[in-house]
C-alpha positions in Angstrom: -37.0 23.5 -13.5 -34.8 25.1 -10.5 -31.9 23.6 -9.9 -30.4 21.1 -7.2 -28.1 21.4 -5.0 -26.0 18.2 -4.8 -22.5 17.0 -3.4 -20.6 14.4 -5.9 -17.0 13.1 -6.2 -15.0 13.7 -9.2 -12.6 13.5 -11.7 -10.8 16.7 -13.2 -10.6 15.9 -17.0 -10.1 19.2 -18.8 -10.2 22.8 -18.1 -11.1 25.6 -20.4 -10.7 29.5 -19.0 -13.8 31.5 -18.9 -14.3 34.3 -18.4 -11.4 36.8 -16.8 -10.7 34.6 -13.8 -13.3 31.7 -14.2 -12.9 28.5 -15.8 -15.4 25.5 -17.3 -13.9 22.0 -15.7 -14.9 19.2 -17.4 -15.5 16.3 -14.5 -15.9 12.5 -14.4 -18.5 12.9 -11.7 -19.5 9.3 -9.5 -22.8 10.6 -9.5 -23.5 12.4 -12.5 -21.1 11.3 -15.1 -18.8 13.8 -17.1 -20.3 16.8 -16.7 -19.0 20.6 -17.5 -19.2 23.1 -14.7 -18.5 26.4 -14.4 -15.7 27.1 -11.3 -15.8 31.2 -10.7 -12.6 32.9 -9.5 -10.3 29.8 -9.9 -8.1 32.1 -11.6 -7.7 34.6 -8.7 -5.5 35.1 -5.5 -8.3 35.5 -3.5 -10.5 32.7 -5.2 -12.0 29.9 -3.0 -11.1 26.9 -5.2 -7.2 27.0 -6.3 -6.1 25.9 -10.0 -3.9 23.2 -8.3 -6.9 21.3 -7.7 -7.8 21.3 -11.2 -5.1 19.4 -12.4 -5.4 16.3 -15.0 -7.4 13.8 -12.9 -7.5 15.3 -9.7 -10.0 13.5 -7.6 -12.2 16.1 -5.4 -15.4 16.7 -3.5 -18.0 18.9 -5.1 -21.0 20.5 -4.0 -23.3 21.7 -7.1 -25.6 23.2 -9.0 -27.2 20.6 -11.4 -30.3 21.3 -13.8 -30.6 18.4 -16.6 -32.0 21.4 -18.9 -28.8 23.3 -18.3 -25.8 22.5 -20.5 -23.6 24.1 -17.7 -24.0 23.9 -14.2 -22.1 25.6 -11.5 -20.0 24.6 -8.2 -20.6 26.2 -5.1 -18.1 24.5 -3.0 -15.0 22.3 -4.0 -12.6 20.3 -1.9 -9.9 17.9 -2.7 -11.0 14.1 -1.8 -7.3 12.5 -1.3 -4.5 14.2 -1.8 -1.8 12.5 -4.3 0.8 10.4 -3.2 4.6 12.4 -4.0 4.6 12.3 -7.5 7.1 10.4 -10.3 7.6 11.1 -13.8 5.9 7.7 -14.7 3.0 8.3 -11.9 2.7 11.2 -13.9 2.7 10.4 -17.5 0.4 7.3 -16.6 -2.5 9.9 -15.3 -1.9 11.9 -18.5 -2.8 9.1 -20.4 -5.5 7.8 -18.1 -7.1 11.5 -17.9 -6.6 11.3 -22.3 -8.5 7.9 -22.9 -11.2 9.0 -20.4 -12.0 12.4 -21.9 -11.9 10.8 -25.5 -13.9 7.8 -24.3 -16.7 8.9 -21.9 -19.7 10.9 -22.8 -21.8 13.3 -20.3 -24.8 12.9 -18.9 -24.0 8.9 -18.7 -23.6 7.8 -14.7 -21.3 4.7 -14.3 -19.7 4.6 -10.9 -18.3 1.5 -11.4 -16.3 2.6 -13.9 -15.4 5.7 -11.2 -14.7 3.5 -8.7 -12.4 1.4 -11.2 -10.7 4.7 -12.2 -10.1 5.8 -8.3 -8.0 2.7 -7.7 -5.9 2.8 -11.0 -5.2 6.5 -9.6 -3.8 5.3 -6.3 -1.7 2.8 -8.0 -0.1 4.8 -10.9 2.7 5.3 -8.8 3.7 1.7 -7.4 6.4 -0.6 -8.7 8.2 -0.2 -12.4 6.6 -3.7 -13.2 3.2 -2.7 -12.1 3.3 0.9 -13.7 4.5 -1.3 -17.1 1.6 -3.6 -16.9 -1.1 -1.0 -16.1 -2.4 0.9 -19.6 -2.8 -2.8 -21.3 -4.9 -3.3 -18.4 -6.6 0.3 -18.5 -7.4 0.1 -22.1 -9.1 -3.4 -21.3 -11.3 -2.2 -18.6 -12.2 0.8 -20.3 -13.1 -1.0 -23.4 -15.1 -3.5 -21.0 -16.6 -0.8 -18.8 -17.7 1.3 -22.3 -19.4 -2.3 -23.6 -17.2 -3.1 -26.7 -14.5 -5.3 -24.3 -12.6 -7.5 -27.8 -14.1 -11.0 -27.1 -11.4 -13.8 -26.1 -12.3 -16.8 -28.8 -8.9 -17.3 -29.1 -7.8 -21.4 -30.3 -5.1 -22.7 -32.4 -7.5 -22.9 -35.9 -8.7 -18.6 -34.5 -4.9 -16.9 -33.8 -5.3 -13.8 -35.7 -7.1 -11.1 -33.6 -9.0 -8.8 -35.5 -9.5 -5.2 -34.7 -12.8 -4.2 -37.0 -14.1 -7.6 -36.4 -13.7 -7.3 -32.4 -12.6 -11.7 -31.7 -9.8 -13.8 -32.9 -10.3 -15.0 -36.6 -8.7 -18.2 -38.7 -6.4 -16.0 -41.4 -5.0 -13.0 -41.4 -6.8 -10.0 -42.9 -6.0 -6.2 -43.4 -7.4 -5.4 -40.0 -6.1 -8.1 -37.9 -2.9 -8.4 -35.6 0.5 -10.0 -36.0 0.9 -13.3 -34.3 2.9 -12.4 -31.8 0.2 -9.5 -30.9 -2.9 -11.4 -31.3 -1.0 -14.3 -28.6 0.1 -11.3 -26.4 -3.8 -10.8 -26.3 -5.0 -13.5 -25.5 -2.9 -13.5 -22.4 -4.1 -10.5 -21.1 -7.8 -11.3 -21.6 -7.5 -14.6 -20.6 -5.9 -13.5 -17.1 -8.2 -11.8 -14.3 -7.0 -7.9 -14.4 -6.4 -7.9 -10.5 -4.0 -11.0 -10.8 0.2 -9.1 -11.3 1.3 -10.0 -14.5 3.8 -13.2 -13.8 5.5 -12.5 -16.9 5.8 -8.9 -18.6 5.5 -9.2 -22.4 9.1 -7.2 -24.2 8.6 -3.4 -24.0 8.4 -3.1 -28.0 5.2 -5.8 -27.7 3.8 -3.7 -25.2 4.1 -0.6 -27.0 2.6 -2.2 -30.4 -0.6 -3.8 -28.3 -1.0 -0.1 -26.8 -1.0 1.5 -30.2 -3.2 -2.0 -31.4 -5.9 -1.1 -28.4 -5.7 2.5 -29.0 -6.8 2.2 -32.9 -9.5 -0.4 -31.6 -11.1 2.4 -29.6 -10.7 4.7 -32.3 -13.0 2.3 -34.2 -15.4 1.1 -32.1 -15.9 4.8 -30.2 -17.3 7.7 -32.2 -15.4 10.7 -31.8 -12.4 9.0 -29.9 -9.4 10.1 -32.3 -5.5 10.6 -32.0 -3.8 10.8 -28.7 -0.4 12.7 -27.7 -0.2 10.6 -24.2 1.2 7.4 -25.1 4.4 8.5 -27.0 4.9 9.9 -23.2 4.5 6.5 -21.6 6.5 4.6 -24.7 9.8 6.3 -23.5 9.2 6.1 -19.9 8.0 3.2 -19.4 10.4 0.4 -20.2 
């Protein structure tokens, strides 16, 4: 089967070198979904795409090579989409984490442009206001989880407080796997409220911190494969 010669957006999750100036770029395509491509020359002075453009989440055009019998396809041209608004410490640390969950979470081969399109706006925003940039990996984790089809189901009532993270909804009593209180309520809230609608109150920094950790370990449960991260220690100490 030849191959075809397509143009896609993407996302830069990972590079690998290859070669002596060539490296394999792992990319959250709209089209495609994560797919690894081989970019030749990268590593060059005289190379046509420059290793700046490869950097964690790095949204550009792409024009390439695709054969679904090929593990590794190859790009002929590449372009950034939008440059990056002047970066911040937090703007930074919050793609770090966003470009983490995504290359733990997604699989190739799998096309979801929704969840690209979803990914492109959290992008733009990761550097806006200190209360938005607090609010905004609750709400990633969420929508990931939603996007990935294993969103924890709101059941939430006064005789179901206790969320439970094997389980996936709000229980009666508290077992090994479930939440504190506190958490499980904080939960609630944040599944109960549309994830466009600001945040009109901003849970403590210590309660935010604990739900990340409580959402990251309920991805590592319910996703094969999706492990420790080194992102969100980052974010802890930034974001207060």
């Amino acid at each position: 089967m030849p191959s075809t010669l397509l143009t896609t957006p993407g996302f830069v999750l990972h590079t690998t070198p290859y070669g002596e100036s060539s490296v394999v770029a792992r990319v959250f395509t709209r089209r495609l979904g994560v797919k690894p491509y081989i970019i030749k020359g990268v590593r060059t002075a005289k190379g046509r795409a420059k290793q700046n453009l490869l950097q964690p989440l790095s949204c550009v055009d792409m024009t390439v090579y695709d054969n679904p019998r090929r593990e590794l396809g190859f790009v002929k041209e590449l372009s950034p989409r939008q440059p990056l608004p002047m970066p911040s410490p937090e703007g930074n640390a919050l793609r770090m984490f966003m470009t983490e969950v995504l290359y733990k979470a997604l699989r190739e081969a799998n096309p979801q442009p929704d969840l690209w399109d979803y990914v492109a706006q959290q992008v733009a925003e990761a550097d806006g206001t200190a209360r938005t940039q607090a609010d905004q990996p609750l709400r990633f984790l969420l929508s990931v989880a939603e996007y990935m089809g294993i969103a924890p189901r709101d059941n939430y009532a006064p005789a179901r407080p206790y969320f439970d993270l094997q389980e996936g909804h709000f229980l009666p009593a508290a077992t090994e796997s479930t939440l504190s209180l506190p958490l499980s309520a904080t939960l609630h809230r944040y599944l109960a409220t549309p994830s466009t609608q600001p945040p009109s109150e901003l849970p403590p920094h210590k309660l935010r911190r604990d739900l990340m950790d409580s959402l990251l370990a309920y991805l590592q449960l319910h996703l094969s494969g999706f492990g420790q991260m080194a992102s969100p220690d980052i974010l802890h100490t930034l974001l207060k």
